[in-house]
N, C-alpha and C positions, 0 to 999 in steps of 0.2 A: 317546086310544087309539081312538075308534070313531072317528072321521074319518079317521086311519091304515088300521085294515080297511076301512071303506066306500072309501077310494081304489084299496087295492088291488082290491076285489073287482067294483069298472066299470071299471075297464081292458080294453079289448079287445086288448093286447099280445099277441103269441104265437097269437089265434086263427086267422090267416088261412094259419101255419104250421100248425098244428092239423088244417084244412082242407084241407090241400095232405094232408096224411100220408095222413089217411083218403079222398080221392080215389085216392091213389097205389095203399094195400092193396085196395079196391075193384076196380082195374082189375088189380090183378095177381091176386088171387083170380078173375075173369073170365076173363083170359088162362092159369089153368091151369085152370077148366073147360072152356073153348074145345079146348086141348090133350086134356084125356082124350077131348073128344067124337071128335074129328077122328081120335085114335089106331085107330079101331073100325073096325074094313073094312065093314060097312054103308055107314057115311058115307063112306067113301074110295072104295068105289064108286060112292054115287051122285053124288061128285064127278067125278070122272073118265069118267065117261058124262056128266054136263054140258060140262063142259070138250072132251070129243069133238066130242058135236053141238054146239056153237059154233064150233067149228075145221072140223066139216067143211062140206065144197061141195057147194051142189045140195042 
């Protein structure tokens, strides 16, 4: 019986899926902070005045 649990419980099966999940929620938590930032005319201003002066000439 304990060599039973102790096999199961050094397994590293399933970790690297594990890994991946929580990578995944990570960056889409990210990606909707990103979004609410971006939604704010502040920031959509001082995007769009950067994007200006790099576009324009002289």
């Amino acid at each position: 019986m304990r060599r039973r649990v102790t096999r199961r419980l050094a397994g590293d099966e399933g970790a690297a899926t594990a890994e991946y999940a929580v990578a995944t929620m990570a960056a889409v938590g990210f990606a909707g902070l990103l979004i609410v930032i971006l939604r704010g005319d502040e920031v959509r201003g001082i995007l769009t005045d950067l994007v200006r002066n790099a576009l324009s000439v002289g």
